[in-house]
GUFIPA-867457 format. One record per residue (C-alpha): residue number from 1; residue in one letter; chain; y negated, z negated, x. Coordinates in nm, 3 decimals. Each point is the difference from the previous one (the first is absolute). Layout:
BEGIN
R   resi   resn   chain         v         w         u
R    NUM      a       A         Y         Z         X
...
***
This chain:
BEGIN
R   resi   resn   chain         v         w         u
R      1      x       A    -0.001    -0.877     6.491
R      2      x       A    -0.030    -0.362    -0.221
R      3      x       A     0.305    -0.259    -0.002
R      4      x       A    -0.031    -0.224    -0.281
R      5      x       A     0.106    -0.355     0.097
R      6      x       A     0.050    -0.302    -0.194
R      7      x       A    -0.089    -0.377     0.020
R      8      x       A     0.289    -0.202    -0.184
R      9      x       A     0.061    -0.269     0.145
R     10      x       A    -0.217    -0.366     0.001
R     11      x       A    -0.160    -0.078     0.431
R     12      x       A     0.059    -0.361    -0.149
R     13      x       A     0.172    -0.189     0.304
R     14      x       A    -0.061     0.350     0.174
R     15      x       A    -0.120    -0.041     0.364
R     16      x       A    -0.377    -0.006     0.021
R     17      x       A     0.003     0.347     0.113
R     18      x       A     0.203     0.147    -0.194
R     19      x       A    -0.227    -0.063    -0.271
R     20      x       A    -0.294     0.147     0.215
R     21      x       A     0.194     0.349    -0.002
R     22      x       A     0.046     0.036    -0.391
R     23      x       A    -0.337    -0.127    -0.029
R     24      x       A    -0.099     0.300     0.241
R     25      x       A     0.180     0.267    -0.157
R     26      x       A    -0.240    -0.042    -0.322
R     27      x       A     0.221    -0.192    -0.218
R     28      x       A    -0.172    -0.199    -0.207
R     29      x       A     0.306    -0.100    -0.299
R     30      x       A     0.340    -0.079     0.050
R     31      x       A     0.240     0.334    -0.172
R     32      x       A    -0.325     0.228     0.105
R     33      x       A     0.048     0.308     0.153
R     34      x       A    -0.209     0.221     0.222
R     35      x       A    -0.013     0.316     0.144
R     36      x       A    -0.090    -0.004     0.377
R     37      x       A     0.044     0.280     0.288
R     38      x       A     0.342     0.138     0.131
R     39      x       A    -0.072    -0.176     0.345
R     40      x       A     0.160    -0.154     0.259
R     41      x       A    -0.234    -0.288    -0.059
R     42      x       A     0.098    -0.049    -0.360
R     43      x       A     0.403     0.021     0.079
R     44      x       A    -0.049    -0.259     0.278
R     45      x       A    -0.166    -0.270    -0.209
R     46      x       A     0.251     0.122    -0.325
R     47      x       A     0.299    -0.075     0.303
R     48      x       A    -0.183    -0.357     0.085
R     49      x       A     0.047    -0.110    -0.340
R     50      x       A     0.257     0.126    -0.231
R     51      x       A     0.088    -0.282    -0.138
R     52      x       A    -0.331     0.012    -0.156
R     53      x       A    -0.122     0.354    -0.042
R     54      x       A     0.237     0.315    -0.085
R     55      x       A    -0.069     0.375    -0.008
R     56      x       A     0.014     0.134    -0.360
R     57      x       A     0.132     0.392    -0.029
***
C-alpha cells in the first residue's frame, strides 16, 4: 500500500536537518507530492516533520 505525502511548507530557517529529511524523501519542489511505501519508516520521518510535510488522502 502507497501514502501520498506532501511538501508545503518552505525548510527556510528550518534546522539543518530537517531540510536533509525532505530532501531524502525525494522532494524536489515545494507543493510536490509523492507517493512512497505504507511503512513505518515513512510515518516516522512524516511524524519528525509535520510542520513541513503532510499526508494527502
Amino acid at each position: 500500500m502507497m501514502i501520498k505525502i506532501q511538501w508545503y511548507r518552505s525548510t527556510i530557517g528550518a534546522p539543518k536537518k530537517h531540510k536533509i529529511m525532505v530532501r531524502e524523501m525525494g522532494f524536489k519542489k515545494l507543493n510536490q507530492i509523492i507517493e512512497r511505501p505504507d511503512n513505518a519508516a515513512t510515518r516516522g520521518v512524516v511524524a519528525k516533520i509535520p510542520h513541513l510535510l503532510r499526508i494527502v488522502e
